[in-house]
C-alpha positions in Angstrom: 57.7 81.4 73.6 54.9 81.9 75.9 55.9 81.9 79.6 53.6 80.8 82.3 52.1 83.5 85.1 54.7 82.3 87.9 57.8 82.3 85.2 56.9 85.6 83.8 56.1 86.8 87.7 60.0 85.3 88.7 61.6 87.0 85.3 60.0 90.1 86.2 61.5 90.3 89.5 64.6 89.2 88.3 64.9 92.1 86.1 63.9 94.2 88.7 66.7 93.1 91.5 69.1 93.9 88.3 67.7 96.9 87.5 67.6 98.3 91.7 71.2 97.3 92.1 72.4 98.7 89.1 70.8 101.9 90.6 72.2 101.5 94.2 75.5 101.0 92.5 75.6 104.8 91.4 73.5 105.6 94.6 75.4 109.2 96.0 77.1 109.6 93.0 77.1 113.6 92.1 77.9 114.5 88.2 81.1 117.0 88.0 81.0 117.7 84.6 78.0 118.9 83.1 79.1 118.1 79.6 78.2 121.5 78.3 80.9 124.0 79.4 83.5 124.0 82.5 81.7 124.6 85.5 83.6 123.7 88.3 87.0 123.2 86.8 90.0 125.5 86.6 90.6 127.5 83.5 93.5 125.5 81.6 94.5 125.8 78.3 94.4 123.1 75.5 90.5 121.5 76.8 87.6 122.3 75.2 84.1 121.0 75.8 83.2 119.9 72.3 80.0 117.3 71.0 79.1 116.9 75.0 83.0 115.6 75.7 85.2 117.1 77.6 88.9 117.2 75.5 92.2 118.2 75.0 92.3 119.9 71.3 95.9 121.4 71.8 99.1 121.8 74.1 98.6 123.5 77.1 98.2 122.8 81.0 96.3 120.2 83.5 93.1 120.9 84.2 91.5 120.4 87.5 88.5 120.7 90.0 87.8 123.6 91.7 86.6 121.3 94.5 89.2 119.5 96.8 88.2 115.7 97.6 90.1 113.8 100.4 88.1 110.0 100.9 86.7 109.8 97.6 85.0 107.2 94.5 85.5 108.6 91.3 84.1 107.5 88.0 84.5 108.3 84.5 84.3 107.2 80.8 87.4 107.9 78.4 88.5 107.0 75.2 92.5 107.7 74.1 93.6 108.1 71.0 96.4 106.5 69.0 99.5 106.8 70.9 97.4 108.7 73.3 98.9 109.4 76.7 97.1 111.3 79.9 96.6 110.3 83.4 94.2 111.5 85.9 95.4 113.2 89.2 94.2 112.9 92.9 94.8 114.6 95.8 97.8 117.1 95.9 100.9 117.0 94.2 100.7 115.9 91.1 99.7 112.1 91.7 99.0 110.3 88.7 97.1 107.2 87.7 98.1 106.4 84.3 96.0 106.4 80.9 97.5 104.9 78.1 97.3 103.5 74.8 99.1 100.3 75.9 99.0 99.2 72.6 101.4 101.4 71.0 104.4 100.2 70.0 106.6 102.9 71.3 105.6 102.3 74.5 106.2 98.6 74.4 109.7 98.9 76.7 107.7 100.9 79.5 108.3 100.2 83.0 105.5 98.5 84.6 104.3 101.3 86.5 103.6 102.9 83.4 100.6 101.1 82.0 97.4 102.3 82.1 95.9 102.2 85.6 99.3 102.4 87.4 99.8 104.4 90.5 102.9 106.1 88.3 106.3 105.6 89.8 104.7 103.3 92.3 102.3 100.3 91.6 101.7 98.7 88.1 98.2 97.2 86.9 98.0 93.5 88.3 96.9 93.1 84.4 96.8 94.6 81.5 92.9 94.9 80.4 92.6 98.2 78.8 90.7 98.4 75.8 92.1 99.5 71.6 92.6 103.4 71.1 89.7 105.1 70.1 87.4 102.9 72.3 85.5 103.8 75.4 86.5 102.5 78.5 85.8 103.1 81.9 88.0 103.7 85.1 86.8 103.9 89.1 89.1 105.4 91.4 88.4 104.6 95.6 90.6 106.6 97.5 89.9 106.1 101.2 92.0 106.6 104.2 95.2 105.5 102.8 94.1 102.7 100.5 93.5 103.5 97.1 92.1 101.2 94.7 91.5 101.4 90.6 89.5 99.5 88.4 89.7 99.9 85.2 87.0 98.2 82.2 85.3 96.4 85.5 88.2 94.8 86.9 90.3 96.0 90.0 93.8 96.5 88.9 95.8 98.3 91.2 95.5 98.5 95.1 97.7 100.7 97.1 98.5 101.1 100.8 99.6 104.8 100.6 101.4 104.4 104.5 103.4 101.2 103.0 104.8 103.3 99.8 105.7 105.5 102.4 108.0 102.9 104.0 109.9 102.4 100.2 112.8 104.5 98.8 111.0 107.0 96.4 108.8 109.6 98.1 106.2 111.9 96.8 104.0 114.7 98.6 100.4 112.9 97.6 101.4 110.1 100.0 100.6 112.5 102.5 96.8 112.3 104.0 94.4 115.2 103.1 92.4 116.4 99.9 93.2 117.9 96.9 91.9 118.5 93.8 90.8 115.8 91.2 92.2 116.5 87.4 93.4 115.3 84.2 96.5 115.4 82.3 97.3 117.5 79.0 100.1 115.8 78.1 101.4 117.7 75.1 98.2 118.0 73.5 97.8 114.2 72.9 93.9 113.9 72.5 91.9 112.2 74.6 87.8 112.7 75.7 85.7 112.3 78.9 82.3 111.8 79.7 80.1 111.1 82.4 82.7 112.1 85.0 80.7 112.0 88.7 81.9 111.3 92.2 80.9 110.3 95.4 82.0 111.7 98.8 82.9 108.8 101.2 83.9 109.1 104.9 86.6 106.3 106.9 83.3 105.3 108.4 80.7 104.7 106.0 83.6 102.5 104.3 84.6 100.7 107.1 80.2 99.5 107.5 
């Protein structure tokens, strides 16, 4: 097909508007992993950095930034394996979004809080849209102020009013305001693998524009 010089002008600049916004999108993102060894995270046993991934090969601990982040966007790849189960943890305390292999069938009698993108122990995934084990997927965290929101595969899942939980029976220290580290769960060496793990500093202000 031949186009015509005013089509081929308007297609042009359509793929340019895609192209610029799919550049502002990741506009003040910083990279936090440099997919060649750890720099900038804690020492923890049980993670390796192996073919450009960052993974857990074997048992051992949590591994975290040495950086603390308070208001916050955080963006990742991962893909879980088979019965794979990890989480990713924000702020201090220990506080866990949830990653999963949903489809497993022993963890078909979960509660709903523990799906993957669940605030654990808190708020469950609106709906279920993570991919099959041993796919990529992709997962955005927005913490700001006291709202926290998580999309996971391009759709928001879960999003949390950190003072409200507060209100509720069950309490947990990374309700609290302030910053704390970003990190990832080992959870008994079940294997899993990052990529292209960056973040973005945000301020109560600059959200609220």
């Amino acid at each position: 097909m031949r186009f015509t010089r005013p089509l081929a002008t308007l297609l042009l600049a359509a793929l340019l508007a895609t192209f610029v916004q799919a550049n502002d999108d990741e506009a003040g993102f910083e990279p936090i992993f440099n997919h060649q060894d750890l720099t900038g995270w804690t020492a923890a046993e049980g993670w390796a950095v192996q073919e450009g991934l960052l993974q857990v090969v074997a048992r051992g601990s949590n591994i975290f930034t040495e950086k603390e982040f308070e208001h916050f966007e955080l963006r990742f790849d991962f893909k879980i394996s088979d019965g794979g189960n990890s989480g990713v943890y924000l702020r201090r305390g220990g506080f866990e979004v949830q990653l999963l292999d949903d489809y497993a069938e022993r963890y078909q009698n979960l509660q709903d809080w523990q799906y993957s993108g669940s605030l654990y122990g808190f708020v469950p995934p609106r709906e279920r849209v993570s991919k099959q084990p041993g796919e990529w997927q992709t997962m955005a965290l927005r913490m700001v102020g006291q709202e926290l929101t998580v999309v996971l595969n391009g759709t928001p899942i879960v999003e949390a009013d950190f003072d409200e939980l507060k209100k509720g029976e069950r309490q947990h220290a990374g309700l609290a305001p302030g910053a704390g580290r970003l990190g990832f769960q080992n959870y008994g060496g079940s294997p899993i693998a990052f990529r292209n793990i960056r973040v973005k500093e945000l301020t109560v202000c600059e959200d609220e524009q």
